[in-house]
N, C-alpha and C positions, 0 to 999 in steps of 0.2 A: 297192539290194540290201544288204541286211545280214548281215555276214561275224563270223565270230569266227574268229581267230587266236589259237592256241594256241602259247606260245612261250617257253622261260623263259630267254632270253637277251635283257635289256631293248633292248639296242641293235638286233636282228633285229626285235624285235618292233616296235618304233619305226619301223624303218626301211619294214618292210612293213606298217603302218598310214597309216604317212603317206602312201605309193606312193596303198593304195587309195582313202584320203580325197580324195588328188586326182585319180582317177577316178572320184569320187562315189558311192564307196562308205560305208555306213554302219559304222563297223569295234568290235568291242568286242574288248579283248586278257585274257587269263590265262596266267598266268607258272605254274600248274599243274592235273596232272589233276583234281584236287579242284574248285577254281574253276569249269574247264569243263564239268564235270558240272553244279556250281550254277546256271551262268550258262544250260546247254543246258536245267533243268529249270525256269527263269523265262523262256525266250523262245525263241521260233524264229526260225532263221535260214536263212539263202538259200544256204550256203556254209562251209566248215569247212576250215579250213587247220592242219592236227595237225600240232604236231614232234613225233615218238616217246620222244627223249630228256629227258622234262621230268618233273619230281618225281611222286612218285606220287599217282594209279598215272597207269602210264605213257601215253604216244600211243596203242600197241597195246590196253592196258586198258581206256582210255576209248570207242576204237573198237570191242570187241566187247562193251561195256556196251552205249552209243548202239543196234546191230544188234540186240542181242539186248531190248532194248526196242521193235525195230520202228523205230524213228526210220529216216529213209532220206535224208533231207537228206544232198548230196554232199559228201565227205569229199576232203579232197589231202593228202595225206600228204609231208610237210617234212623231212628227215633228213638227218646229214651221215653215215648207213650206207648202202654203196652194193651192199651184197654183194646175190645173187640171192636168197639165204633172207630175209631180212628184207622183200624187196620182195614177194616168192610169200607169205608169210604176214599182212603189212598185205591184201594184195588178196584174197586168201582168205577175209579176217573182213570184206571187204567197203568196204575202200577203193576209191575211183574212182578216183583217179589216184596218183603217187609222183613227187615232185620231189628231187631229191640236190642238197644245198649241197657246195658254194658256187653261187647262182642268179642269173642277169638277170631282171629285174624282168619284163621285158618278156615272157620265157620263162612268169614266176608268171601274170602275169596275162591271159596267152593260154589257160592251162589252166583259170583260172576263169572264164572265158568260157567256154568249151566247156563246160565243167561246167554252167554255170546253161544253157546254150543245150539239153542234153539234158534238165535237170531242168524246166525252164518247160515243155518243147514234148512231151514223153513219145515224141521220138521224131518228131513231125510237121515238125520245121521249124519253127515259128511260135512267137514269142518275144514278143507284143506283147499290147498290152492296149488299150481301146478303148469310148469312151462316146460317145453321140452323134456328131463328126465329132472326139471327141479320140484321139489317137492316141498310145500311147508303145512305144517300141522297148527294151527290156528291157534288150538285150545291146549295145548299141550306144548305148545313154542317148541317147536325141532326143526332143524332145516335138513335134507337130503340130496343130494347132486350122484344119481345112480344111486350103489349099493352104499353110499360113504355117507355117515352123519356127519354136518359141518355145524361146529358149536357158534355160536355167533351171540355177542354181548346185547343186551336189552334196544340200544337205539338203531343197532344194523337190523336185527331182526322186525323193528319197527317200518325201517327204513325199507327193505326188502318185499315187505309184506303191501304195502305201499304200492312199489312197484308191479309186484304182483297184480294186486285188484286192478291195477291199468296198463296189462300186458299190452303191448302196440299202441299207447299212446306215448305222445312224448307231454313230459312232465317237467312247469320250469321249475326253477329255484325256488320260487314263491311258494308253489305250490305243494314245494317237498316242505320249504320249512313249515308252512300251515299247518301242514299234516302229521308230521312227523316227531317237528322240535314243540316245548311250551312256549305260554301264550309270552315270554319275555325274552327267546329268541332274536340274536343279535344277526341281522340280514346281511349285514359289512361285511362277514369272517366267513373266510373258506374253509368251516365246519363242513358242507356240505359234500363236498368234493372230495373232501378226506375220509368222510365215511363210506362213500360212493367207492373212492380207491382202496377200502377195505372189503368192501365188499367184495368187489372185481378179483381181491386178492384171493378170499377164501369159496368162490362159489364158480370163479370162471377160470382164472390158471389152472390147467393142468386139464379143463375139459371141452370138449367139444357138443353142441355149438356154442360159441359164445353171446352172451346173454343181456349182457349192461353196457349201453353204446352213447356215448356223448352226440348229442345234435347240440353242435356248435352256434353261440349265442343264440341259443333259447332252453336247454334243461340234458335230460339222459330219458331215454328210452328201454323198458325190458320187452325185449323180442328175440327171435331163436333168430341166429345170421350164420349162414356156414360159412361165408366168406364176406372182406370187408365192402360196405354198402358207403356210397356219397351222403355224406350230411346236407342239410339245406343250402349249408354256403358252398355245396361241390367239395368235401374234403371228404377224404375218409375217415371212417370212425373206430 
């Protein structure tokens, strides 16, 4: 999942990036409303963690910018104001949730689960995603290939999930790192590839059909292939 937290208190921000990194989350931070506007209008994300109190414009600003653009990606609003006006008019312009600091962690990230758990399932219940016999669990981060759970560390399962939501398209480089990596992602390094080859290791050796397929000079593709298929340039994959 990929979260931006909005926060200009370095140490909070810190503290609650790193929480979700090792929940395998994908996290990007800005220390202002400015940033997170910039950062909202280069990439989508799964989750939005606003302090109200951060450099202009403010948590509240950025939130009835984001709505009034239509954006509906779920918002939690972070504060150490606790009064009842403040929390009636965040939710009024369209806040999901309101958390008052000082916060356990543990508190945070039960509220972003529920949040993605509403925004994935529109309401049905069902959080998961699913190709051929692969199975991943959204909200609970598990992956399954048949009857076997395959453990997989925070950035593959990022990466996977990825893939997932664009079964049968091809996906380039770009667009993984976008997605995938944070906003200071080095585009040079064959990070990307190496994850890819981990993947391939833990979800496709040993099963049928295979799953993660390189289209040569332009990205990889998640699609079921029983057997091997011509890439763009005529090779197989």
């Amino acid at each position: 999942m990929r979260t931006l937290v909005v926060e200009d208190d370095p140490k909070v921000g810190r503290f609650i990036q790193r929480g979700l990194l090792e929940e395998r989350y994908s996290v990007d931070v800005a220390e202002t409303g400015s940033d997170a506007l910039r950062l909202l209008a280069e990439k989508d994300y799964d989750v939005i963690l606003l302090d109200i109190l951060i450099p202009a414009p403010s948590g509240i600003e950025v939130l009835s910018t984001l709505r009034r653009r239509g954006l509906r990606t779920p918002v939690l609003m972070l504060t150490a104001k606790d009064d009842v006006e403040t929390k009636v008019s965040a939710l009024d312009l369209g806040a999901d949730d309101y958390l008052t600091k000082p916060f356990v962690f543990a508190e945070l990230l039960a509220r972003v689960r529920a949040l993605l758990r509403r925004g994935q399932s529109g309401g049905t219940g069902e959080s998961k995603l699913q190709a051929a016999d692969l199975r991943l669990d959204l909200v609970n981060h598990k992956v399954w290939r048949g009857d076997k759970e395959i453990t997989l560390t925070g950035r593959e399962f990022a990466l996977l999930r990825y893939l997932l939501q664009n079964a049968g398209r091809v996906l380039t480089k770009t667009q993984i790192a976008e997605h995938v990596w944070d906003v200071d992602f080095d585009t040079s390094t064959n990070v990307i590839e190496v994850y890819v080859s981990y993947l391939r290791n833990k979800i496709d050796r040993g099963f049928e059909p295979r799953l993660i397929h390189t289209v040569r000079g332009v990205g990889y593709v998640l699609e079921p292939r029983d057997e091997p298929r011509p890439d763009r340039d005529g090779a197989a994959s």
